[in-house]
C-alpha positions in Angstrom: -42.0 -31.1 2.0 -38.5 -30.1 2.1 -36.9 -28.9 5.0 -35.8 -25.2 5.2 -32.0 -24.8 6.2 -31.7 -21.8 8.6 -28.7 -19.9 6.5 -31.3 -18.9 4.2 -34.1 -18.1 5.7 -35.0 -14.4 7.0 -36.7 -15.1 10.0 -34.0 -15.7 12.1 -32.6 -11.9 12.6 -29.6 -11.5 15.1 -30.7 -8.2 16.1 -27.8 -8.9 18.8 -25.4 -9.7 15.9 -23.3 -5.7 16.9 -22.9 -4.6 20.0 -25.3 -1.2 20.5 -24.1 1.9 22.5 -26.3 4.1 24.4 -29.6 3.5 26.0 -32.7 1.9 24.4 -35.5 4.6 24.5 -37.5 1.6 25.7 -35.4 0.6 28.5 -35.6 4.6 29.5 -39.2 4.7 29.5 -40.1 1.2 31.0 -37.3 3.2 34.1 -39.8 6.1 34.2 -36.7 8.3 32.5 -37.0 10.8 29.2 -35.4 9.0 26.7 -31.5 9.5 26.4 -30.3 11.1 23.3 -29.5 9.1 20.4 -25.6 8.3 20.5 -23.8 9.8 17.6 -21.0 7.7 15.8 -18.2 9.3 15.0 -15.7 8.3 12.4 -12.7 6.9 13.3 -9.3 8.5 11.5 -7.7 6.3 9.3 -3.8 5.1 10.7 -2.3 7.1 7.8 -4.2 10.3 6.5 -5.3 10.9 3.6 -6.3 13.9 2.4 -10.1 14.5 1.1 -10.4 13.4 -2.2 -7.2 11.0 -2.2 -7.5 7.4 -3.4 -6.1 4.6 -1.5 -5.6 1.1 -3.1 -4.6 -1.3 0.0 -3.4 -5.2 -1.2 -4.0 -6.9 2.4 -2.0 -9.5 3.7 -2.4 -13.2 1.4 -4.0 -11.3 -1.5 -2.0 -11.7 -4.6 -3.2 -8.7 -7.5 -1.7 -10.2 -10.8 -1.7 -8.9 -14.2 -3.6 -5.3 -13.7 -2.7 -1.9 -14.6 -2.7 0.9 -11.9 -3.7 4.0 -12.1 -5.2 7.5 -10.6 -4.5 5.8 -7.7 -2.9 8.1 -5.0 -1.5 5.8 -2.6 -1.0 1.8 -3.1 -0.5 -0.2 0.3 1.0 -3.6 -0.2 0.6 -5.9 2.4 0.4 -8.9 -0.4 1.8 -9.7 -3.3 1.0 -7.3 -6.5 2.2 -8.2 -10.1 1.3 -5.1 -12.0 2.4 -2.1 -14.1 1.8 1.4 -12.1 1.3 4.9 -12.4 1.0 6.8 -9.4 1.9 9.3 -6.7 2.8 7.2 -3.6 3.2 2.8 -3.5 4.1 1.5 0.5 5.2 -1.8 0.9 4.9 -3.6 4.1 7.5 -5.8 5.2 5.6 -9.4 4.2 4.5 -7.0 1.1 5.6 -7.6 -2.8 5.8 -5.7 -6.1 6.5 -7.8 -9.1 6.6 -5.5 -12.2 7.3 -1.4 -13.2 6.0 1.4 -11.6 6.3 5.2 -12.4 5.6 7.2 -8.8 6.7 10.2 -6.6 8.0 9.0 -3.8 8.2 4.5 -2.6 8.7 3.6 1.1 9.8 0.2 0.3 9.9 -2.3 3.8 9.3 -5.6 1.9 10.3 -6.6 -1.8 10.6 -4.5 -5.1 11.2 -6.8 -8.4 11.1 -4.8 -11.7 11.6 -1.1 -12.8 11.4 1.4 -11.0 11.0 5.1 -11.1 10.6 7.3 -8.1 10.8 11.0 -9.6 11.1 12.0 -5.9 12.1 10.2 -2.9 13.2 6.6 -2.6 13.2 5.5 1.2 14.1 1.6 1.6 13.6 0.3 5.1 16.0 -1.7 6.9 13.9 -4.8 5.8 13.5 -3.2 2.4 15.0 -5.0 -0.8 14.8 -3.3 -4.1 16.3 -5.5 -7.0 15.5 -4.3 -10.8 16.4 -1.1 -13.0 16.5 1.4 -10.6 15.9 5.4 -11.3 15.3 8.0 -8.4 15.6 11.4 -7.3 16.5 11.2 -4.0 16.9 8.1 -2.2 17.7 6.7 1.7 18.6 3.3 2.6 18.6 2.2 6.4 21.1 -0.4 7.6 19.9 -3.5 6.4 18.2 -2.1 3.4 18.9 -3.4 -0.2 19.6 -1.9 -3.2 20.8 -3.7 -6.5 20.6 -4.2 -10.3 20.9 -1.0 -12.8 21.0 2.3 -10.4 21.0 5.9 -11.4 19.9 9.1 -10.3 17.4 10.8 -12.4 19.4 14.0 -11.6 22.8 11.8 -12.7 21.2 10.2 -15.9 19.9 14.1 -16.6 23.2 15.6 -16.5 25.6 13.1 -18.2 25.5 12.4 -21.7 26.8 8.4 -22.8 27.7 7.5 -25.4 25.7 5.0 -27.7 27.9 2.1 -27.4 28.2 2.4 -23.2 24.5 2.7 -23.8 23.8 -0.7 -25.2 26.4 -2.8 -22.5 24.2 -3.5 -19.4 25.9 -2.0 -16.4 27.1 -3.9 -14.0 25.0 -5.2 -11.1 26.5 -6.1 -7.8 24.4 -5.2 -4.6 25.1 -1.8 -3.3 25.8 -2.1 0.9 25.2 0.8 3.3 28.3 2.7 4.7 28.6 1.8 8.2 
C-alpha cells in the first residue's frame, strides 16, 4: 500500500487559506443575532484606467516575451524584457522595462530601453531614465533631462514635408546622441 502524499489529496481543504470579511451567519445565530448581510466585494480600480472594452497586455517584471507579434492590443506595459514586432495604440515602458524590435503606435512613454524602429504617429514622451536608440519617426516628442534619444531621427511632420533626393536617401544619416538643452 503506497503512501498518499498530502499535495494531492482533496481532503485536506484550507477553508482558512483567504481571509473572510463580514460575519458568519453561524457565529450570528449561535450569538442569538439575525444574520448580518452578506458583504459585497467591490472591485478595486485598476492604477491606470482603462476604458471598457480596452485591452491591456502587461510583461511583468523577469518575464522575457521573444519572438511574437502584437496586435489589437490597446495598451502594452513593459516591466520585462519584450522582443517583438508591434502594432498598437499605446506601449509604456517601466524603468527596469525593455523593447527589442519595431513597433508602429500612437503615443510611447518610454522610462526604460527602446532598441529598434520606432513609430509613434502621435506623442513620443521619454522619461528622464528613458533611452530610445534605433530609427526613430514621431509626431510630437518630449525628452526630460536625462532622457535619451539617438540613431536615425525625424519627424513624421518633417519627413512629410521635405522631399530628398534619391541619393541622400540611400546614405544613412548620421547618428550621434541627441542631448537635452539645459
Amino acid at each position: 500500500m503506497a503512501l498518499q502524499s498530502p499535495f494531492f489529496n482533496n481532503n485536506n481543504k484550507r477553508e482558512d487559506a483567504y481571509p473572510r470579511t463580514g460575519v458568519s451567519p453561524n457565529a450570528a445565530a449561535a450569538a442569538g443575532q439575525a444574520p448580518a448581510a452578506a458583504v459585497q466585494n467591490t472591485p478595486v480600480p485598476a492604477a491606470t484606467p482603462t476604458k471598457e472594452g480596452e485591452s491591456k497586455l502587461t510583461v511583468g517584471p523577469n518575464i522575457k516575451l521573444k519572438g511574437v507579434e502584437i496586435t489589437d492590443c490597446d495598451t502594452l506595459v513593459v516591466e520585462g524584457s519584450v522582443e517583438a514586432t508591434m502594432d498598437s495604440r499605446v506601449i509604456q515602458i517601466s524603468e527596469r522595462g525593455s523593447f527589442k524590435g519595431s513597433a508602429e503606435i500612437d503615443v510611447a512613454e518610454i522610462r526604460g530601453l527602446f532598441d529598434g524602429n520606432l513609430t509613434v504617429r502621435q506623442k513620443l514622451v521619454i522619461f528622464a531614465t528613458g533611452k530610445v536608440t534605433g530609427k526613430v519617426r514621431y509626431g510630437k516628442v518630449v525628452i526630460e533631462e536625462g532622457g535619451q534619444l539617438s540613431g536615425e531621427v525625424e519627424s513624421a511632420a518633417a519627413a512629410a514635408t521635405s522631399p530628398r533626393p534619391a541619393a541622400a536617401a540611400e546614405k544613412p544619416a548620421a547618428t550621434r546622441p541627441l542631448q537635452p538643452v539645459q
